[in-house]
N, C-alpha and C positions, 0 to 999 in steps of 0.2 A: 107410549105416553111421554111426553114433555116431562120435564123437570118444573116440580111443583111449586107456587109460586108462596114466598112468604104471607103471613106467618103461619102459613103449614110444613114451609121448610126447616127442613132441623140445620142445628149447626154443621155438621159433617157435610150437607148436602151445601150448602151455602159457603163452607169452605172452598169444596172443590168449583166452584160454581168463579170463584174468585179468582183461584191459581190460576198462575201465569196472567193475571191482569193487566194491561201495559199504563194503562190512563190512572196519572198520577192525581185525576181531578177526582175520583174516585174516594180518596180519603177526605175533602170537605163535605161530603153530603153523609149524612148521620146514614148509616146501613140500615134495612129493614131487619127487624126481629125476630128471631129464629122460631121454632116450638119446642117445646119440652117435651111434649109430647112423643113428636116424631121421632125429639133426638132418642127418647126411649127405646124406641124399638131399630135405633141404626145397630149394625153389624160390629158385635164386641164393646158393644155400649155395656159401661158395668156402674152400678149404682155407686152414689158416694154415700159411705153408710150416714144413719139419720138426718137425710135429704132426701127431695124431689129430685135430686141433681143427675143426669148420665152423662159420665165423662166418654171420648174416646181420646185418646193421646194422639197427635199430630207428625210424632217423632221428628221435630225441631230440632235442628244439629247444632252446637255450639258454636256462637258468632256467623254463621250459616244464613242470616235474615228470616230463618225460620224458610215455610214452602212454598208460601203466597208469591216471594219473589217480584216484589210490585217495586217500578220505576220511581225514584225520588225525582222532585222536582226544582228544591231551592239550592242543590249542590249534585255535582256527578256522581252518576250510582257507584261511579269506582272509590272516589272518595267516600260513601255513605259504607261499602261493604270494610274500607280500612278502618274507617271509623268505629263501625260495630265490633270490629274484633279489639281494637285496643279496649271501647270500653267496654267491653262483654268482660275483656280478659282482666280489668283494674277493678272492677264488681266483684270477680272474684273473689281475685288477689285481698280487696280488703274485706269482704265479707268472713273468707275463712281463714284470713291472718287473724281480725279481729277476736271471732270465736276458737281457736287454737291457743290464744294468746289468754284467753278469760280461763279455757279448760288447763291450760297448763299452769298457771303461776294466781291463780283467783284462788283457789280451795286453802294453797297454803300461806297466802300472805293476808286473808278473809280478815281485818278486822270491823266491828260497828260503825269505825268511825268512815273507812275509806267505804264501806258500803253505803253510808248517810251522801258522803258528797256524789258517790256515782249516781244514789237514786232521785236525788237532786239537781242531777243536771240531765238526767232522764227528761225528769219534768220540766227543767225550765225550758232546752231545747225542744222537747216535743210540742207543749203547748204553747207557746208561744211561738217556735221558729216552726213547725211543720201543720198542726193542726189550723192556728191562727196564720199564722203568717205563708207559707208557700201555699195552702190549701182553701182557706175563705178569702182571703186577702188578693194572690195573686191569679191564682186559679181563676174563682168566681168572680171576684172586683166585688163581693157582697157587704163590704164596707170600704169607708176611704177612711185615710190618714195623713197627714203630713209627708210629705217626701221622706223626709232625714229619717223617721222613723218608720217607715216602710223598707227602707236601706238595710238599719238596723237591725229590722225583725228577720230579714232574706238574709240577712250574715248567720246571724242565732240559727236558722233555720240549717242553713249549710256546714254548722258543725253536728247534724244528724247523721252525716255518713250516707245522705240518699239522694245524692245528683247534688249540681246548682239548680239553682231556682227556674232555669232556662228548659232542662232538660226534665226537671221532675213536672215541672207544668203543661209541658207539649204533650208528656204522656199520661196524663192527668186529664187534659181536654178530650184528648181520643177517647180515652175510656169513659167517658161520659156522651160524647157522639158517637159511638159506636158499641156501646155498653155490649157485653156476653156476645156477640158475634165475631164472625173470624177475623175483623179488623179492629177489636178488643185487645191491647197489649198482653192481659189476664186473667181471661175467664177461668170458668172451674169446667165450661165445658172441655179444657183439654186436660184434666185433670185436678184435684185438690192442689197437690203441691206444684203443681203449674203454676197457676195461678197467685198459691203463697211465696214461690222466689226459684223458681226455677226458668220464670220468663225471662229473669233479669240475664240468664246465659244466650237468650235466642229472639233478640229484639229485631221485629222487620225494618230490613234497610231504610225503607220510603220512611220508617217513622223519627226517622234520626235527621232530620235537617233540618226538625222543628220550625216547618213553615206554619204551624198555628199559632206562634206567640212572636208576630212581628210588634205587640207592645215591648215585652222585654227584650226583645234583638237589638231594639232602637236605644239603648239605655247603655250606655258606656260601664257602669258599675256592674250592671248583669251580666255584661260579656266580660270582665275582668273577673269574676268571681266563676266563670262556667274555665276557665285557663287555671285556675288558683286553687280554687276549693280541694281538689285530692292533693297536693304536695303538700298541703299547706294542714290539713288534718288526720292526712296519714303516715306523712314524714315529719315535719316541721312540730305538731305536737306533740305527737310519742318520743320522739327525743328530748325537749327540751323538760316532758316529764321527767323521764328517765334522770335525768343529770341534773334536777331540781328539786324533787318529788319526793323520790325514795327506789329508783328503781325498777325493775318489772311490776311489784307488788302496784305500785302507784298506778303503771301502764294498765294491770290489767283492770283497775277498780276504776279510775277516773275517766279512760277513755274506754275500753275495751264494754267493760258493763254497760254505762248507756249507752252506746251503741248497737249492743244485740238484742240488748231487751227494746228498744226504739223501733230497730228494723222489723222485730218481730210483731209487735204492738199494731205498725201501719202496715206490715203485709194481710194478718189476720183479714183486717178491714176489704183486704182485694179477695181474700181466700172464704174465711169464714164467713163474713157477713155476705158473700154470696152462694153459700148453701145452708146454712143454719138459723135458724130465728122467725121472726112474723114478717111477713107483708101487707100494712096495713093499706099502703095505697098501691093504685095500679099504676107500676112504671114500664111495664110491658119487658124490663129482665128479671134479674134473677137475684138484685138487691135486697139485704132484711134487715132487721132492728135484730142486733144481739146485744145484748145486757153487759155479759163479759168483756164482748171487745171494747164496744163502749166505754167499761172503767179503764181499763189497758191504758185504751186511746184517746181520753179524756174529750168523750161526747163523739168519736166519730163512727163508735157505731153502730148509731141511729140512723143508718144507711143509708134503707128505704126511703124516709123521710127525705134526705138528703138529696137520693136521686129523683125524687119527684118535685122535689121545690129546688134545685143546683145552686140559685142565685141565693138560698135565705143565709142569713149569719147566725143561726140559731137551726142544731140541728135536732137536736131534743124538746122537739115540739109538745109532746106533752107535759105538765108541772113535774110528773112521775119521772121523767127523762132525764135522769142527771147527765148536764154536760156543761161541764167546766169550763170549755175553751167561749163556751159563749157568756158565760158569768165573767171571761175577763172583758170580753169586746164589750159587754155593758159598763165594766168598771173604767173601760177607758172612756167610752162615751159619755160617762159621769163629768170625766174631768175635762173635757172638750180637746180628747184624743182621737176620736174616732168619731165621725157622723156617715151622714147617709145608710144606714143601717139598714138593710131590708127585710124584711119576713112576710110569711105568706100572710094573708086574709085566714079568719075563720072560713068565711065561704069559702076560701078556694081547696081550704082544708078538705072541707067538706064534701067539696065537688068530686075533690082527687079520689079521696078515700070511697065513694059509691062506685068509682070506675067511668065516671060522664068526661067526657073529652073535654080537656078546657084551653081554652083557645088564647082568655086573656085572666090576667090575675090582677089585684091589688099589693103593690107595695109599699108596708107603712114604715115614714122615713123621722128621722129623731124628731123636727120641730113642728111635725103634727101633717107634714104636707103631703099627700098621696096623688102617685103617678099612678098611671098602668103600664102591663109591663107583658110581655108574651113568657108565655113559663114555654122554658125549654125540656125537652126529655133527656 
């Protein structure tokens, strides 16, 4: 018997089905949908406790491109495999300098006040530079703004400590055209903590050349900020803390805290909110609505919602849905910062949510005028 055709194939089967791929065309067309099902019952498939979820590990080797080993297409696989390893290896270097840095010099230098500005620039950079800005903004295009102030918001964004804007979007798109399959940069099908930050050690070569974001390649400010962004907030800041500040004490509260508590708030959203919480619509993965990451993450993780409307600016579709990042895009829209604002239709709400294929949606825009629009999965 053949090899089973999606979506009765499981992830595992669909993985190997991939490896050694050569056709680099392979990653623009959205992958077919694995089963859960199936992947239940693969070989050493082990439950992720309080989920539907069966992980198998992939054993992805560090800087390695992972196993798929698929050819890039916008730059030399040789240059794409050096590339992976420097930045496999500078993700590290600041992930676990960062938290080294918090666990050693945080407990004794802990006051109210250097805790108030860490957890304050938690939030200004998160919601603003990564929720709003790298993630509705650039990602989705799900509102416009001004240029100068789109700039602005992709700088805020890139003192998160999680890429430029160039590199956190390319992988951002895949994982929504390829959602939980094995051309997924994330899923929890290769585990939980795979998918919460251990992919960032074993990113496939082809996906490093970021041929899906020929809008920001084309942008001079985006390619000076993908050169700049790590010197410039892992060297350049923590010094001139240090020797203006107060010291370590300053380093580990002002940069080090938002930073892990940030990374961890928007990994959750790759991890958790893909095995934990409700599905109230059908997106055919394995995205949910969790509450928690949600506050974390100010509205991101209302997931589901997310993954089944990509394009709305509002991910907290119901009134109950606290999410913040869209209470600012309306405050900008108030003040004629922001237009073309999209959100689904109630119908199409409604359509999603019974599981009826939908083919085309309503998008309602600030001065009343409505397009259509093809909802993406």
């Amino acid at each position: 018997m053949g090899p089973r055709s999606a979506p009765e194939m499981s992830y595992s089967e669909a993985y190997d089905l991939l490896k050694g791929c050569r056709d680099p065309e392979v990653l623009k067309t959205a992958a077919p949908k694995v089963s859960k099902a199936a992947q239940a019952l693969e070989k050493g498939a082990a439950r992720i406790p309080g989920s539907d979820v069966y992980a198998v590990p992939k054993g992805r080797a560090f800087a390695a491109g992972g196993l798929l080993d698929m050819p890039t297409k916008e730059i030399p696989t040789r240059g794409a495999v050096l590339k992976n390893r420097v930045t496999c290896g500078m993700r590290c270097v600041a992930i676990g300098g960062a938290h080294l840095v918090l666990a050693v010099w945080g407990p004794s230098s802990f006051t109210w006040g250097w805790a108030a500005v860490g957890f304050l620039s938690y939030v200004l950079v998160g919601i603003v530079g990564i929720t709003m800005g790298y993630h509705r903004l650039l990602t989705h295009k799900s509102f416009k703004t001004y240029k100068w102030l789109e700039y602005f918001i992709a700088w805020v964004g890139s003192q998160a400590g999680q890429g430029d804007p160039i590199e956190w979007v390319s992988t951002h798109r895949y994982h929504h055209l390829h959602c939980d399959t094995p051309l997924d940069p994330h899923s929890p099908y290769e585990g939980f903590w795979w998918s919460h930050i251990l992919w960032l050690t074993g990113t496939e070569h082809s996906l490093l050349d970021y041929a899906n974001v020929p809008d920001l390649k084309s942008q001079l400010f985006y390619r000076f900020l993908e050169v700049t962004f790590f010197p410039a907030l892992f060297i350049a800041k923590p010094l001139l803390t240090y020797y203006y500040l107060g010291g370590m004490g300053a380093v580990a509260w002002t940069n080090a805290f938002p930073l892990v508590v940030g990374w961890h708030a928007t990994f959750l959203v790759n991890s958790a909110a893909h095995v934990w919480g409700d599905r109230p619509y059908d997106t055919g993965d394995l995205s949910t609505n969790n509450a928690l990451v949600s506050l974390l993450a100010f509205g991101e993780g209302w997931h589901c919602n997310h993954h089944a409307f990509p394009y709305s600016a509002r991910h907290g579709l119901e009134a109950w849905e606290l999410d913040p990042t869209w209470w600012l895009i309306l405050a900008m829209q108030a003040v004629g910062l922001a237009w073309d604002v999209q959100v689904p239709s109630e119908k199409a709400k409604a359509a999603r949510r019974k599981g009826a294929a939908v083919t085309a949606d309503v998008v309602i825009r600030p001065r009343g005028a409505v397009t259509k629009r093809k909802t993406k999965a």
